[in-house]
Each structure stands twice: as structure tokens, then as C-alpha cells.
N, C-alpha and C positions, 0 to 999 in steps of 0.2 A: 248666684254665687254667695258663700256665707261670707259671713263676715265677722272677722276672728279679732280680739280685742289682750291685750296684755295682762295674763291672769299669773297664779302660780305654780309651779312647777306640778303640786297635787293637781291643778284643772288642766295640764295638758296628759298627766299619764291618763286621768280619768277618760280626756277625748281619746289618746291612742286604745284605751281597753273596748271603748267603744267601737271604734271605727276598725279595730281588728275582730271583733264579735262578727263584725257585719261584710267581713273579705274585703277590707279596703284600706289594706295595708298601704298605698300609695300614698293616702291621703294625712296616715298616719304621718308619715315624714314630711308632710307639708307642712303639716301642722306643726313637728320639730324647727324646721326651719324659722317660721314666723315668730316661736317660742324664741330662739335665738335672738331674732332681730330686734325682739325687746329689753333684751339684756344690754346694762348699758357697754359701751363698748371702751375699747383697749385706752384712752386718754382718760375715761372717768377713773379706772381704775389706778394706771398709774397716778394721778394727784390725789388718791383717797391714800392709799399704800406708805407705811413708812418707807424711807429712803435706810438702806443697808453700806456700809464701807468694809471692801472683804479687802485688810491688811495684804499686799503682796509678799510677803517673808516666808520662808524655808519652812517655821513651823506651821503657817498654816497650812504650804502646798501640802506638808505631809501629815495631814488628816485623815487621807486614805491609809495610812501605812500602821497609824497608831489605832486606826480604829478594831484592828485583829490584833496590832501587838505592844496596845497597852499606853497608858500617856507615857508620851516622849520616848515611846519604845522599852520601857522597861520591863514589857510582857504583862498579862494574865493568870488569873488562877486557872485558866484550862491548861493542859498539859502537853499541846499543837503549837502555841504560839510562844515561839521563845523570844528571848528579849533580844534587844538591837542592840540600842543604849552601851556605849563603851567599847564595843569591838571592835576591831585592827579593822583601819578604813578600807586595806587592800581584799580583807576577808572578806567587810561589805560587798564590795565592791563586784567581787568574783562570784557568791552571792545573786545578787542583781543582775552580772549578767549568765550565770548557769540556768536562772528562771527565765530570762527572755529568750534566750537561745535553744531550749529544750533538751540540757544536761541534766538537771530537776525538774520534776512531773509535779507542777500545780495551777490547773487552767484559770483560778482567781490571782495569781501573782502573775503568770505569764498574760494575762489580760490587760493588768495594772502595767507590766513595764512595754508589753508589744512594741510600740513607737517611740519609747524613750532613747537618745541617743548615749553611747560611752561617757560623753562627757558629763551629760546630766547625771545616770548614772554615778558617776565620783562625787557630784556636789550631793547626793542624796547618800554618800556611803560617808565623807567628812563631816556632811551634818549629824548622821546619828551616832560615828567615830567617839566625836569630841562632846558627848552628853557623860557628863559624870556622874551617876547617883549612888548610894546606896543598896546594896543587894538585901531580899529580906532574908530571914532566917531559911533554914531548907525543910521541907517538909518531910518527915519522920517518915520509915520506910519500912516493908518488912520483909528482913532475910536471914536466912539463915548465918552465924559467924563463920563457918567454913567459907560460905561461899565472898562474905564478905573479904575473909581472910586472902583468900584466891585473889579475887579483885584486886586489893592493894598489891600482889606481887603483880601482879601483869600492870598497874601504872607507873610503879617506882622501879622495877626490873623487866618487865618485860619477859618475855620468853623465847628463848634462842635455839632451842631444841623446833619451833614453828617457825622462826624468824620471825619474830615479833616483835619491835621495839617497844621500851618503855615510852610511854604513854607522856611521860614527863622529859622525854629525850626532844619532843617537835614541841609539845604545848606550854612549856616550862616549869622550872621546876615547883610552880605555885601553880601550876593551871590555869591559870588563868591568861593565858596565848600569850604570843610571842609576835611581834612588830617583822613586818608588814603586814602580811597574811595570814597568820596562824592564829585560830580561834581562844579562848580558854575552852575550859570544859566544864567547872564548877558553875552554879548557879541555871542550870540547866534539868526540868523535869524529864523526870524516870523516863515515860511515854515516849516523850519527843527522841530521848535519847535511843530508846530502844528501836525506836521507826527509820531513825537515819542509819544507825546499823545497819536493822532489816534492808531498808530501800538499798543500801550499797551491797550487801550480799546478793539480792534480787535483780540490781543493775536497773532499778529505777533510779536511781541518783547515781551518777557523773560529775567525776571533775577533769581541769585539765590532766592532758599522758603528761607523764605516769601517772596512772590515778592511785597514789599508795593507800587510800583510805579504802577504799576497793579490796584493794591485796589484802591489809589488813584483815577489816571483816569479815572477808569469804573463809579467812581461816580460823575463824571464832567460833565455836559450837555453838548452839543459843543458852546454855547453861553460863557459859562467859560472859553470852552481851546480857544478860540477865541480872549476874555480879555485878560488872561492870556500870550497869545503868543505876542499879540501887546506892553502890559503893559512890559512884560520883554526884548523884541528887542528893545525897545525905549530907553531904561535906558542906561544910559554912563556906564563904569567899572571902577571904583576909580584907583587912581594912582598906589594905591599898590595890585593888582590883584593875587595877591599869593591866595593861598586856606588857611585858618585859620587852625590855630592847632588843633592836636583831642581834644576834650573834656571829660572828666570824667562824666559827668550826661550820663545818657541813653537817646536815641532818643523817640521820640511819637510814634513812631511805630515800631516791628520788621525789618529789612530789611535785606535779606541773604546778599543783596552786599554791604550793607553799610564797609564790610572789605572785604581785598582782601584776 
């Protein structure tokens, strides 16, 4: 029987190239084995290792969340991941669960939230809620004035000849949403905007019935959401970017998730 001695990792591929040249590949993974057994084992390594302290706090758990959208959730320069940071908690909230529930089609979010329960859920919708920063500038856009022209009627007036509400009728009159649930719109890339569109015409994305954002965009031609999406990325976010307080009138439309 040989007799095999602690060498390095090049002296065991060299015996495996060997012993597989010659059909004896059994011997090959013996020879792994023994390789193994001279590695020193699991206590050398813990007291070599430094010791790690992983904070239990909110920010850290949500590492996973900022890592697509951006520190502390205030988004990326890609034009997919919109920011979190400051939006109506109930919005979050509804949100987080349309992706675990399979209202929204995204098997990386609904992976993330699978197992999370309602309530975790809210502590992950008030934490990114209550993040106040700065919005940056909006990135320069190109459209034609007509169509930009169009755009502004249909968010400050709306169009009534579609049943259309103004845009500024649910999301406030600064866009920037409306307490509990209701998103802004401002500060929001073209792309992203144009895809939640698309996705609600298409009936990839769902909210609760009544789903008016649905209604809405199935009756938008894509020359609209087109407007629409450049008119709204272009727009600076005023200073105070808070979401407006709820309002007592009723909205122009039903909307299940206008509350959470």
C-alpha cells in the first residue's frame, strides 16, 4: 500500500492527472480525501480568523434592499430601480406585499420577501418611509414641445372626454403623493416609468380592486405614456418632498390601494 504524505494542493492535482492517465480514477479521490485530512481543520481556523460584530439594526438587515436600490434606498443611476427613501409608508407597504403575493411579476423581489410576514413587512415600509434626503437634479430628456405640451394637460387636467383624472387629482398637487398610500410621481426615471405603465396595460402588474391605475393606462395610447414619462422625469422635486397629508374629499376614482 503507498504511503501518502501532506504535500500541496499542485502535488495532489499532479497525482490525480496521474492516476486518471492510468483508469484509476477511484484512487484519484482517495487520494482527495487524504489531501483533505491534512488541511488543518474547523478550530485552527476559527482562532486564526478575525472575529466580525454584524449590528442587529434595520439598516443593516436592509442591505439586501439597497443593494439594487441604491444607499439608504435613494435609487441608482440605472433607470429599473426606483428609489424608496421617503415614500408613504402604506404605499411601501402595499408594495412589498403585491411582490410577495404575485400582483407584481419580479422572481428577485418575490424571492426576497417569500417568507416575510405583514407585519415585518410595515417595519421594512416605516423604515424606508421615514428616510429624508435630497432628490438629485432630473436627468435632461428628449421630446418633442407638443408632446410635452399634451403631458402637462393630462397631469394638471386630466381628460374627461377618456375619463381620465388629473394626475395631480390622486398624487397631489406637487406630486409628490399623498399620505397613506399614494405614491409622488416626480423624481422617478423615464424607463421605469414607462414599464409600470406598460406592465398595467399588459396586466403584469396588479393592485388591489379597483385597480384604477389599470383603468387608467389601458386607456393611454403609448404616444401618452411616452409624454407622460419624459414630462414627469424631467421635473425637478421641490424642496420639501414629503408626500401631502390625507385629504377628506374622495379621490376621482375608486382605488383598492389608494389605503394600505
Amino acid at each position: 500500500m503507498a504511503v501518502y504524505r501532506c504535500g500541496t494542493f499542485n502535488d495532489l492535482m499532479l497525482s490525480c492527472a496521474h492516476f486518471m492517465f492510468l483508469n484509476r480514477f477511484r484512487l484519484c479521490w482517495v487520494g482527495a480525501a487524504i489531501f483533505a485530512l491534512c488541511l488543518p481543520g474547523p478550530a485552527a481556523w476559527a482562532s486564526a480568523a478575525p472575529q466580525h460584530t454584524v449590528l442587529d439594526t434595520m439598516d443593516q438587515r436592509m442591505m439586501a434592499c439597497t443593494l439594487c436600490h441604491g444607499n439608504q434606498g435613494r435609487a441608482t443611476s440605472s433607470g429599473y430601480f426606483p428609489r424608496i427613501a421617503g415614500k408613504p409608508a402604506g404605499y411601501l407597504y402595499n408594495q412589498l406585499t403585491h411582490f410577495r403575493d404575485g400582483r407584481r411579476q419580479n422572481p428577485g423581489m418575490a424571492n426576497l420577501l417569500d417568507h416575510l410576514s405583514d407585519a415585518y413587512l410595515r417595519d421594512i415600509a416605516a423604515h424606508f418611509s421615514a428616510i429624508d434626503l435630497p432628490y438629485p437634479p432630473p436627468q435632461p430628456v428628449q421630446a418633442s414641445g407638443s408632446a410635452m405640451n399634451r403631458a402637462e394637460v393630462l397631469v394638471r387636467d386630466g381628460d374627461a372626454a377618456r375619463q381620465l383624472p388629473a394626475c395631480v387629482a390622486c398624487h397631489g398637487q406637487a406630486l409628490t403623493g399623498v399620505n397613506p398610500a399614494v405614491p409622488g410621481l416626480l423624481g422617478l426615471p423615464r424607463d421605469y416609468l414607462i414599464g409600470q405603465l406598460g406592465a398595467w396595460q399588459t396586466g403584469l402588474r396588479h393592485a388591489h380592486a379597483p385597480d384604477c391605475m389599470a383603468q387608467i393606462a389601458k386607456a393611454l395610447p403609448p404616444e401618452d405614456v411616452a409624454a407622460l414619462a419624459a414630462w414627469l422625469s424631467s421635473r425637478p422635486v421641490p424642496a420639501n418632498s414629503k408626500p401631502a397629508p390625507p385629504v377628506d374629499k374622495p379621490m376621482p376614482m375608486r382605488c383598492g390601494s389608494a389605503v394600505p
